[in-house]
C-alpha positions, 0 to 999 in steps of 0.5 A: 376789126372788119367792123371798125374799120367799115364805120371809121371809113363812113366817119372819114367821109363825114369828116371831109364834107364838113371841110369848112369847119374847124376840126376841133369843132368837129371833135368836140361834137363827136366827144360829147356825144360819144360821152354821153353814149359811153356813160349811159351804156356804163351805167346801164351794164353797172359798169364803173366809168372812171377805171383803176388803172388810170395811167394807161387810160390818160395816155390813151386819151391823150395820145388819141386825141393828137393823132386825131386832131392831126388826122382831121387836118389831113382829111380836109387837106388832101384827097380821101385816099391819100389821107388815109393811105398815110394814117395807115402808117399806124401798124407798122408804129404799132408793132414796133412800139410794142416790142417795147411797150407790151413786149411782143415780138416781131418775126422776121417775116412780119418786117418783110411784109411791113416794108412791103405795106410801107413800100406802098405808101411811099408809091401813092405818096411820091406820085400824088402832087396834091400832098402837100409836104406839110400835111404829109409831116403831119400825117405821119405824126398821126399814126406814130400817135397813133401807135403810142395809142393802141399800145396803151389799149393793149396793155389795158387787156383784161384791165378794163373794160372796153367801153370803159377805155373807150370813154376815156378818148372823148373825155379828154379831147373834150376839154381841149376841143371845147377849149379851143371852140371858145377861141374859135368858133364856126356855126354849123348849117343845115346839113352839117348837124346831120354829119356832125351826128353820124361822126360821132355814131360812126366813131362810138362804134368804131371805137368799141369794136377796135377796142375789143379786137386790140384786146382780144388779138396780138397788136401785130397780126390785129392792126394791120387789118387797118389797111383794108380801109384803102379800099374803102377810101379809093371807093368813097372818095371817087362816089362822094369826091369824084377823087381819081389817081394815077394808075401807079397810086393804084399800083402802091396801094395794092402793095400795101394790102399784099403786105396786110393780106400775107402778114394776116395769114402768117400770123394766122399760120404762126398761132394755128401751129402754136396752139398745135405744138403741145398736142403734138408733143404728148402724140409724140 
């Protein structure tokens, strides 16, 4: 998850410096290659593409793509940090979709340290003027896509194959991105060929390792450690943007990753305990 969530900061700078294109365009882009690269490594590890538990695979697709369409948007509208800040609502609609979805428990303390993440947000949010109320709607509509997604990743464990639920998201945005192309179209220069290139590499491999971590962990423990990419997000978008914020932004995002690092250690304690607690009762 450290991992993934390292390249999808390398892809979200990519994604800003491409401003001037449409973020369908850059989608589309990013979903061929990633098609291309999730079916020859299918092949190559004889792998079959197409899945057995096809409604889950679709629903991931699809809510990924909106969440990612809505995310591009926020990237190119607003301050790196900020944007990002927002889409790390995610986990919180995450963990609560999954007590529905997945069935997994929340414990009390977890909703403590999820207020205190929130709490966060809301900080950066209320003294950054540059976020535009629309944009922030529709940010907040991105990590709810979001968290539909990753629910559907979970319930994919030991079903699928990662790779096979990884080629699944650029499958479906392609034809709706290639859709809107047609209708709307921007020819890249120079530059822009390599960043468009580096956004799909970025996300093929952030996409595999998440994948593989929201699998392998519970959904409440494993998706918080999205919020580390703020840090990321603080320190790209003043090299690459020369992007400040008041000290109080600072402040807000500190508090979202207090909340990430003591729900991260609390379900590390809750597991460790649980996975004593039969020994301990054949000692007794």
């Amino acid at each position: 998850m450290l991992l993934s969530t390292a390249l999808f900061a390398l892809m979200n700078v990519c994604v800003k410096l491409l401003s001037h294109l449409p973020p369908l365009e850059i989608i589309l882009f990013r979903s061929i290659l990633s098609v291309l690269l999730s079916y020859a490594m299918l092949r190559a590890l004889r792998i079959r593409p197409w899945g057995s538990n096809h409604f889950y695979l679709v629903a991931r697709g699809i809510t990924g793509v909106l969440s990612l369409i809505l995310y591009y948007f926020t990237l190119q509208k607003m301050p790196l940090a900020t944007a990002v800040t927002i889409q790390y609502l995610a986990p919180i609609f995450t963990a609560i979709l999954g007590i529905f979805i997945v069935k997994e428990s929340v414990r009390p303390w977890q909703w403590v340290f999820f207020l205190l993440s929130f709490l966060g947000v809301l900080v950066v949010e209320g003294v950054d003027t540059r976020a535009d109320p629309l944009y922030l709607a529709l940010g907040v509509a991105s990590a709810l896509f979001a968290g539909f997604s990753y629910n559907s990743i979970r319930k994919l464990k030991g079903k699928e194959n990662p790779l096979v639920v990884v080629f699944y998201m650029p499958l479906v945005a392609l034809p709706i991105a290639a859709g809107y192309c047609l209708l709307e179209w921007v020819p890249p220069h120079g530059t822009d060929w390599l960043w468009l290139g580096l956004t799909g590499l970025f996300t093929q491999g952030a996409q595999l390792a998440m994948t593989k971590a929201y699998q392998a962990e519970k959904l409440s423990s494993v998706a918080n450690l999205n919020y580390l990419g703020i840090l990321y997000a603080v320190g790209l978008g003043l090299l690459f943007f020369n992007e400040s914020f008041p000290v109080v932004s600072y402040l807000g995002m500190a508090l979202v990753l207090v909340g990430v690092v003591l729900n991260t250690w609390y379900t590390g304690r809750q597991a460790k305990a649980a996975a004593l607690a039969p020994t301990e009762e054949v000692v007794a």
